[in-house]
Every structure is written in C-alpha cells, then in structure tokens.
N, C-alpha and C positions, 0 to 999 in steps of 0.2 A: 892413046889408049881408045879402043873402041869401046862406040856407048852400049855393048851390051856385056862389055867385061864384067866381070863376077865382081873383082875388087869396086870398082866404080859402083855400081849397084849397091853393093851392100855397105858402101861407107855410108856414117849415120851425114844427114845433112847437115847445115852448119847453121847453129843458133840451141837453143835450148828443147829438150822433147827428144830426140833422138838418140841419148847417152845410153852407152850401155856396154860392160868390163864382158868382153868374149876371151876366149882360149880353143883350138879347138886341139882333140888327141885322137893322133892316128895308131891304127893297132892290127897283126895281121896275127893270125892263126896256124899260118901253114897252108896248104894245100887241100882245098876243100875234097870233102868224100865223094867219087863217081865222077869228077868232073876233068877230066886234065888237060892239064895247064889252067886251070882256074885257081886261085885265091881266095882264102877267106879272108879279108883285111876289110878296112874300112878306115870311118872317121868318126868321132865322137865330138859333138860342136856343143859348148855349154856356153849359154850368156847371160849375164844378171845384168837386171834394168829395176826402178825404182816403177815404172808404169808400160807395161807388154804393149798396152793400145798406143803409148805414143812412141815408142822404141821398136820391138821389135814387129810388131803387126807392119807398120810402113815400107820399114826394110824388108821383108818376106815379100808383101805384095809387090811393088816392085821388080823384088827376083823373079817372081810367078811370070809375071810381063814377059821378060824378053832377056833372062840369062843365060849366055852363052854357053854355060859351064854343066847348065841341067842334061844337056844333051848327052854327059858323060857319067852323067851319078842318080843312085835311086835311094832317095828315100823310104828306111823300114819302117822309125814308130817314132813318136813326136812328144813329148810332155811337156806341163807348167806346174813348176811348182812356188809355193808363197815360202816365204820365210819368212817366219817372226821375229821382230827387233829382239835386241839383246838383252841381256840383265847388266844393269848399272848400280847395282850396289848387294847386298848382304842378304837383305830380304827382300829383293825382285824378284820377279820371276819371268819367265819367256811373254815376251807379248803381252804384258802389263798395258802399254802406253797402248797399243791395240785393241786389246779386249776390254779393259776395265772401263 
C-alpha cells in the first residue's frame, strides 16, 4: 500500500488518543443543472471522538500532508458539533454531569 493512500493516512494510530466511531454516506442527486454529463453526488463523512484535538485534528493534518485521494475530491463546508452526555435517570437532565 502506498504511504500516501487515503486509507493508510487516515487509520487512527495505534495506542490510546486516536479513537474515533466514522461512517461515511454517499448520495447523488441526478444530473446537475447546466452542466453535462456532470453529477450532483457526493459523500457525507460523520465521526464521533470523545476529544477532536487528539482524534480527529491528527488524522486531518496528516491527510493535508500528502493524500493521494485529495487530488480527486473537494471539500464544501466542515462542522463540530458537542454532545451532551445523556440522562441516567427520571430527574436528569441533558448535561447535568457537564454543566452542573
């Protein structure tokens, strides 16, 4: 496998900090307007990590470096979002253990 494959890159290194549950969903539209033989499709990449700076921050820079696979994909728009821990009983509520 060459070292600038996508997969290789973006697997998390091996030991603790790097964990992180990905899925990604591909999705296409049809036939974009004006454009033919163009595609509206893409990919929708979603990952949850318990800490961004030791999970997915490493794995990005990384790719930024030298993956192979940028040369074929663009990136539109980027977000992070927090979740709040759960409710464990009756009268919890969202992000108790967090905020209180």
């Amino acid at each position: 496998m060459p070292d600038d494959a996508h997969i290789r890159l973006a697997a998390p290194r091996r030991g603790p900090g790097e964990e992180m549950l990905r899925r990604s969903y591909s999705y296409s539209i049809g036939q974009a307007s004006g454009a033919a033989g163009d595609e509206d499709a893409g990919l929708i990449f979603v990952s949850y990590q318990a800490d961004p700076t030791t999970s997915f921050i490493p794995v990005q820079q990384r790719l930024a470096k030298s993956d192979a696979l940028a040369h074929f994909t663009l990136a539109t728009s980027s977000a992070l979002f927090a979740i709040l821990p759960g409710v464990v009983g009756r009268h919890d509520w969202y992000g108790r253990s967090l905020l209180s």
